[in-house]
Structure formats: structure tokens, C-alpha cells
N, C-alpha and C positions, 0 to 999 in steps of 0.2 A: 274149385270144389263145387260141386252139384247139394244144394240145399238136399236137405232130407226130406221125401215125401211119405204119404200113408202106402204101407207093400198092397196093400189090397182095397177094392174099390169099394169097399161098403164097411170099413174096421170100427167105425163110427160112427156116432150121431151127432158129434159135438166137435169141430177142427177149430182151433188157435190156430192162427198166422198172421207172425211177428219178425220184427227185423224186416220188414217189406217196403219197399219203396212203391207205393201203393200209387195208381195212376187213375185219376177219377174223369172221364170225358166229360160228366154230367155238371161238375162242376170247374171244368177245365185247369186241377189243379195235381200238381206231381209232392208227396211229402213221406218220407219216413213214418210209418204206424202197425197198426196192426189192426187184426179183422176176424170176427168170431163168428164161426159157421154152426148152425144147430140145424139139425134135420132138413139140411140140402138149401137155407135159407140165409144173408147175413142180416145178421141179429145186434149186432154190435158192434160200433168203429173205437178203436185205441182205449180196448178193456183190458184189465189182468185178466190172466190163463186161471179161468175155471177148472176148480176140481175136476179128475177125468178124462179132461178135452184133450185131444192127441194134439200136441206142440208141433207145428210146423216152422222152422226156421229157415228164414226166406234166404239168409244170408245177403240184404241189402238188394237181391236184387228183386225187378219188377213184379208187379201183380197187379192185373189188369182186366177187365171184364172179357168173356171169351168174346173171338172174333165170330161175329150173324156174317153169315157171307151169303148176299144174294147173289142169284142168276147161273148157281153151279150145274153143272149138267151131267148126269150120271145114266151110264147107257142102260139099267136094266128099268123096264121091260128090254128087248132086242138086240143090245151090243154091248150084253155083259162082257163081251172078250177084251172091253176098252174101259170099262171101268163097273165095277158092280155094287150095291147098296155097303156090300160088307167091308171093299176095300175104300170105299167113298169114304166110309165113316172113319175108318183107319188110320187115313192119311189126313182127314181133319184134323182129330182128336191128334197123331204128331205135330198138325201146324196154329194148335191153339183156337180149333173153329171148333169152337163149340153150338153155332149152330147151321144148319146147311140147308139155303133155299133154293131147292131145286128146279129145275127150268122143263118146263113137261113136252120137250124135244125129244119124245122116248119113241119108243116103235112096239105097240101102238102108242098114240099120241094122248096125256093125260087132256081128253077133251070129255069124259064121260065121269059120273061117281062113281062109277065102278071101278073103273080103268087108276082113281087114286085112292080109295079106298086100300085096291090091292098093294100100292107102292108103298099107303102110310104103314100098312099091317107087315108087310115086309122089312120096311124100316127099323118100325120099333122093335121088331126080335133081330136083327140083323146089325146092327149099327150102336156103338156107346155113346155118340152126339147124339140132338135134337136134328131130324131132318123134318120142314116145310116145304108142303109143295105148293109150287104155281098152277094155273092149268091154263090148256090154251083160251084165246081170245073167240077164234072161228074152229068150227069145226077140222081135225087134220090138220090145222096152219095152213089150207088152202084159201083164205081168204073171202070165202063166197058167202058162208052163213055160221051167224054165230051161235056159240056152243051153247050150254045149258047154264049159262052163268049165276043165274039164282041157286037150284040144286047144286053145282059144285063147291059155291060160295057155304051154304049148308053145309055141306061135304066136308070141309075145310080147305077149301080154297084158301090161301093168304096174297092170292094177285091173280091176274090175267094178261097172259101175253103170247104172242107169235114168236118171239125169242128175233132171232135173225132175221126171220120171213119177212120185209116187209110188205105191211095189206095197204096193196094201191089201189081197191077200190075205198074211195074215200066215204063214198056213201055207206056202206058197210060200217065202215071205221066209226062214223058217224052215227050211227044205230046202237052198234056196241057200247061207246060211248056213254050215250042216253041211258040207256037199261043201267051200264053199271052205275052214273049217276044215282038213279032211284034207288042202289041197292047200296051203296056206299061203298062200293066194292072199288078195289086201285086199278089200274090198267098200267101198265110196262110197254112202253115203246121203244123202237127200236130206230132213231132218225136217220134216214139215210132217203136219199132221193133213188128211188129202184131201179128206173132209169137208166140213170149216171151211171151208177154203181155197180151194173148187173159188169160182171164179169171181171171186174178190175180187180188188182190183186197190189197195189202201190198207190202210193198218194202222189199225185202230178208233180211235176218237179225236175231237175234235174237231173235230180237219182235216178228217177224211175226213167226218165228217157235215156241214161246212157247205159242201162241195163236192159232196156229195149221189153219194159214189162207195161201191160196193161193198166194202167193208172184212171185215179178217178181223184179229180178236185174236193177241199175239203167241204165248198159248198154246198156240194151232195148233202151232207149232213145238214146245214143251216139250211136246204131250203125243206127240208123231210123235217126238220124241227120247226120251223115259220108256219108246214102245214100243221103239224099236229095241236099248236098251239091257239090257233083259229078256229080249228075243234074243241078245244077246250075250254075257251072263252064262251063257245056255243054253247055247252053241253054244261059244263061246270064240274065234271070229273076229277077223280084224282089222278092224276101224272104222274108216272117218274121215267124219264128218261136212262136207260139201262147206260148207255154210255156217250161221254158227250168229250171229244176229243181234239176239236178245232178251237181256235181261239175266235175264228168268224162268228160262235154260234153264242159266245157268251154274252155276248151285248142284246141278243135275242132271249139267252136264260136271264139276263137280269131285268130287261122290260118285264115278264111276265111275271117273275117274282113282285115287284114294284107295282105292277098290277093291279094283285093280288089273286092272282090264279094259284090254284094248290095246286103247284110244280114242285119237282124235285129234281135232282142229277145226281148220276153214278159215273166212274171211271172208273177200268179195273187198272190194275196196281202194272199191270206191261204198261200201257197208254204213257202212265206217269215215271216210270223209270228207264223205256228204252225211246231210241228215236230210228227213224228211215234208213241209217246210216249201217245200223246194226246187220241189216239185212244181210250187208255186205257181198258174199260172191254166191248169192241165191242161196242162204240158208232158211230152209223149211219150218225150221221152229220158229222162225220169226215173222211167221204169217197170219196175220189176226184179221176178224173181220169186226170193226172196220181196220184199213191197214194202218201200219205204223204211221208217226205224224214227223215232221219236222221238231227239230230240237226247240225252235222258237215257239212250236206251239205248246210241246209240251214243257218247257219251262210257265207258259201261260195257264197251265192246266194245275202245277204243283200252285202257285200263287192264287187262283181261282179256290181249291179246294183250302187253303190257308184260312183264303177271306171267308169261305162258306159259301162260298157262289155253288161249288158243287159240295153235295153233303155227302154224298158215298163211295168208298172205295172199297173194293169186288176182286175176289179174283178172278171172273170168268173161266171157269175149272175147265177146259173142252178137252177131255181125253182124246186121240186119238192112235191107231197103231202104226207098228214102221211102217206096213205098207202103204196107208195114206198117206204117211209122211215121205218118203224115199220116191219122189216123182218131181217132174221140172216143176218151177215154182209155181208157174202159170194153172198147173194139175192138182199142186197136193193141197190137203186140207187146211183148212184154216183152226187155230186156235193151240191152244198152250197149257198142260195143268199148269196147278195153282194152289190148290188147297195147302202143300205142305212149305212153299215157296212164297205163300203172302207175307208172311213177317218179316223174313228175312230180309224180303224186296223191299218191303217199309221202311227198313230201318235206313234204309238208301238215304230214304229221305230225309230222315232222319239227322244222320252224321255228315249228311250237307249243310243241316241245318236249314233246308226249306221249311219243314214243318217240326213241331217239337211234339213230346209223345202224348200229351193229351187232344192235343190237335188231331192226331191219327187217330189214337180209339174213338174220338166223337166218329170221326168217318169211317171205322171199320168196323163200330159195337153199337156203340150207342142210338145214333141216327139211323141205319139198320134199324134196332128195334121198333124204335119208337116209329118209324114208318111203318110198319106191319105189324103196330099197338102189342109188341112183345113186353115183357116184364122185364128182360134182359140186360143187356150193354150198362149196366151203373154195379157203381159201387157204395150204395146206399140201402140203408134199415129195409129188410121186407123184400129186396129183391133175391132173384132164384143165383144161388154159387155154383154159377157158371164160370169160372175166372180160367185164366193163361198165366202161370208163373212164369218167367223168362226174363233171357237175359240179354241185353242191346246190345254188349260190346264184344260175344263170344265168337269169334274168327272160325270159319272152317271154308273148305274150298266144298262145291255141293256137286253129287255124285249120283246122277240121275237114276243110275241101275239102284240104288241105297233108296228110292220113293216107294212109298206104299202103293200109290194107286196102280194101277194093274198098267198104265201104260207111261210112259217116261218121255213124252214129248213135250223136253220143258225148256226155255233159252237160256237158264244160268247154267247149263251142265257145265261145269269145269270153270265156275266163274267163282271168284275170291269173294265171299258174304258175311256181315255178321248178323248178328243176332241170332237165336237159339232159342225155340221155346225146353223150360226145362221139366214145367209139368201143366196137363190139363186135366181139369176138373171140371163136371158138369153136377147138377144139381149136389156138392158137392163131394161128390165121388172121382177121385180120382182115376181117370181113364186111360192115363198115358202118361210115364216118367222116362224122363232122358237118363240113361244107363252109359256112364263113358267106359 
């Protein structure tokens, strides 16, 4: 039975929800209660139902702070034909992301105020999430000279990065750097040795040699992470490693934590739930950049994000269409949605019993915010009801064509998943209820 939610996204100023098995990252703890929403705020943990307030009955199952999903990439400006602000926002608000950090990989390139300006004003009338954007590092993501990072920062900027591009001028890298130092602004890298990695489409191995694909060692990554971290020690910036996939590279993340370098790490939610093997007889959806890892590794990645070695997990949303997908593997594009497929993929983790569900929200809400100083990811007095109702144990096989986002290049098509978001709610307006 699908709790009852409000029919309309504004019916109220005042929402009860009770019967909830409420899941708090912030204070890593999962309990039975309830939680009172006033004017898009929670106001109140395990009150009686004020006169008024429209009763939500959770029906025991979760409630949770919406999933901040850094590093999503949405093609409008240029390839709204693969995903556009409106269906972005869509397919969030289905997958419990209440809020969406955009990757300024756009065409043109979010490197000007202007150029985000137009994306956030589009946003806000186009989309029932919160979307932030990033903006690039260097001008274009051609690496040569960097962009306007003061003004954009102004602008609202909430990070700076080349996304994929890695900038192998290091001097460059090193300027950037500095400046954002002085401005306090984050910088998003992307470790990968450019090198290595330029053309590979597999992680070295035995897989990848008896399928006779282009591979690259996971070293690539730890030696693109060793540099970036020698820049950072220099400069004294903030970090965050967008994704961090090898097990080579964690003994390198945890000196620098140990340090005391303001580092961070992300892993999107494929990394941690599929491996090499997946790939199987060249299937195209399961081409990510960087590529899939060995199962040793990523079992090294779920235990990592356990300890807190990595704090974020992403779904790296990369829309792309069948025709860049429908090509030899060595050709077709890289990357996978995600937005309406992160939960479910969690709960992977979940019902292994690698990670338990407050462990996940710190990594998919909570630390998110708090890296990009949002109000967000808790469930505590004074923050904004943004929440994900849902349910961990509700079975369905997932049906790629049945995705919002405008394009279906996803690797669970036709794979047995549980978990189910059943309602999303953003400043608490209900924006999305599952309809069986």
C-alpha cells in the first residue's frame, strides 16, 4: 500500500509525517517518529498533529533528506535532444533528488555569468527541484586560460571544474588553484593521468585483453590524484575529487586527509555497484569514464565509502542517445543516467548489507550539502523539507523506456531492483507521488 501523500504541491503550509521511519545522516541514526513541516521548513521532531496540518501517514516506511546529487550533466544549453532542464528536473524529483548539481559541460560552456545566469533563470521556471550549477575551471574546458572565477563565484557559482577534461597543463592548474584559494571557491577534479587514459575504454586486465579493447591501468588515476594533491598542498584549496574508483588511489586519499589537506572524494553509484565483467559481450551502457573497475576494487570502494574515506556518492547522470550508444565499444559514448536509478542502485548496497541507510544518506545528502555549505541533507529544527519518502524493500524489474529523462541509456534496463521512491518533496511541496 502506497502511503498517502498531499494531491497537490502547495495544499498547505503546515505537513504532519508520522509512522515514518525517519533516517537522520546527520546524526547517523534510523528510528520510528515523526516530523512537522511549517512553511517548507522542519520545525519539529516527534510532535502531536497540530490543529490543520495535513496528516501524512508514512506507513512505516522511510523518510529521508532529498538526495544533492553532484556532477549531473544536462544537455540544455546544445543537446536538449538528450536531456533538457524540464526533463532533468523530472526524472529527479521521480528518483528522490531533490537537488541537482549541474556539470557546466553544456554547449556553450557554463564559463561566462552570463552563460549561468541563463541556465539558473531557466531552471527555476522549468524544473520542481533545486538545480546548482558548476561552472568551468578554464575557459571552453580547453585548458589554456582560466575562466572568470571571481564573477561566476558572484554569479553563483557553487564549484569549478573541467568535468572529464583533464587540464594537463599543470601550470595552469596551478594558477587556478591559487585564485580560487583566495576566493574560497571549491575546485572538482577529475584524476585520471590524460596520457594513460586518452583513448582507453577498459581497465587493463584480463577482461579487457581477451576482448581485445583499449584499456588503461587503474594507476592513471593514482598518478592524476598524487599530482593533484601536490597542488593542493601548494595552494591550499579546496578539493574534491569527482570520482575515485581504484583501490591504488586510497592510501593516497587517506595521507592527504591525515595531512590535513581539505580533500574530499566522490563515487558515482555504477563504480560501487557494477564491475568489468558486466561489460560482458561489448555492452555500450556499460561504458563510463573512468571505466568499470575489477570487483576487488570495487568491493574496496563500498568499504572505503563505509569508513568515510570517500564521502560522496553521485549518480554521474550522462544522458546520451541510441545513436551514440549503438556503435563498437571502442566508438560509442561513455556514461549512463542516473538520476531516476540512484536509489534503487543503493539500496544494492544496502541489502548486501555493505553499507546500512544512514551510512548512504550521509553519502548521497548530507555531505553533498555540507560541501557546497547547502542548508540541506539533515533532518533537523531549521532545515529546508526537502525529504524522499520511500521504500527499501519494494521489488520491480526497471524499464528503461518507463525513465523520464529524455534519453534511456541506463545498465539496469531489465534488471530485478528494490527500492522505490514513493514521494518527493522539496521545500516541502510535494513534487512527485508514486501512483501504482
Amino acid at each position: 500500500m502506497v502511503p498517502q501523500a498531499p494531491h497537490s504541491s502547495k495544499d498547505t503550509d503546515v505537513i504532519w509525517f508520522h509512522n515514518a521511519r525517519l533516517i537522520d545522516p546527520e546524526q547517523s541514526t534510523e528510528r520510528l517518529g515523526s516530523l512537522l513541516v511549517e512553511n517548507g521548513v522542519i520545525t519539529e521532531l516527534d510532535s502531536p498533529c497540530p490543529e490543520g496540518a495535513d496528516a501524512v501517514d508514512c506507513g512505516g516506511k522511510c523518510l529521508a533528506p532529498g538526495i544533492v546529487d553532484i556532477g549531473v550533466q544536462v544537455g540544455e544549453p546544445g543537446a536538449q535532444h538528450k536531456e533538457s532542464l524540464r526533463t532533468a528536473g523530472l526524472a529527479a524529483a521521480k528518483g528522490g533528488v531533490t537537488t541537482i548539481v549541474m556539470r557546466p559541460d553544456t554547449t556553450p560552456a557554463i564559463d561566462t555569468p552570463e552563460v549561468l545566469e541563463y541556465v539558473t533563470r531557466r531552471a527555476e521556471a522549468r524544473t520542481p527541484v533545486h538545480i546548482r550549477a558548476m561552472a568551468t575551471l578554464t575557459r571552453a574546458r580547453e585548458g589554456r586560460e582560466m575562466s572568470e572565477i571571481g564573477f561566476l563565484l558572484d554569479a553563483g557559482a557553487v564549484a569549478f571544474t573541467d568535468g572529464d577534461k583533464v587540464l594537463h597543463n599543470t601550470k595552469v592548474l596551478a594558477r587556478c588553484m591559487s585564485y580560487a584559494k583566495g576566493l574560497g571557491a571549491l575546485i572538482i577534479g577529475h584524476p585520471q593521468d590524460g596520457g594513460l587514459s586518452d583513448g582507453a575504454c577498459a581497465t587493463s586486465g584480463k577482461f579487457a585483453s581477451l576482448r581485445g579493447l583499449p584499456a588503461v591501468s587503474p594507476m592513471a588515476e593514482r598518478m592524476g590524484f598524487d599530482r593533484d594533491m601536490g597542488l593542493v598542498e601548494m595552494t591550499g584549496v579546496r578539493y574534491h575529487a569527482d570520482q575515485i574508483t581504484s583501490a591504488r588511489t586510497l592510501p593516497a586519499l587517506e595521507r592527504a586527509k591525515a595531512n590535513g589537506l581539505k580533500v574530499t572524494a566522490g563515487i558515482s553509484i555504477h563504480h560501487l555497484t557494477l564491475n568489468e565483467l558486466d561489460v560482458g559481450d561489448y555492452r555500450t551502457f556499460f561504458k563510463f569514464t573512468p571505466p568499470l573497475r575489477s570487483e576487488t576494487d570495487r568491493g574496496a570502494m563500498v568499504r572505503a565509502v563505509a569508513d568515510g574515506l570517500i564521502d560522496i556518492i553521485c549518480s554521474m547522470h550522462t544522458p546520451q542517445d541510441e545513436e551514440s550508444k549503438r556503435l563498437p565499444f571502442e566508438e560509442a559514448a561513455s556514461g549512463a543516467v542516473g538520476l531516476e536509478t540512484l536509489l534503487p542502485a543503493a539500496m544494492r548496497l544496502y541489502h548486501s548489507e555493505g553499507l546500512d541507510l544512514p551510512q548512504i544518506w550521509r553519502a548521497l545528502s548530507f555531505n553533498p550539502a555540507k560541501l557546497l555549505g547547502l542548508d540541506s541533507g539533515r533532518l533537523s529544527v531549521g532545515a529546508p523539507a526537502d525529504l524522499v519518502l520511500f521504500d527499501p524493500d519494494a521489488p520491480f524489474v526497471l524499464d528503461r523506456f518507463a525513465l523520464r529523462s529524455k534519453s534511456k541509456n541506463t545498465p539496469f534496463d531489465g534488471a530485478r531492483m528494490e527500492g522505490r521512491v514513493l514521494a518527493t518533496y522539496v521545500a516541502g511541496n510535494c513534487v512527485y507521488e508514486y501512483k501504482d
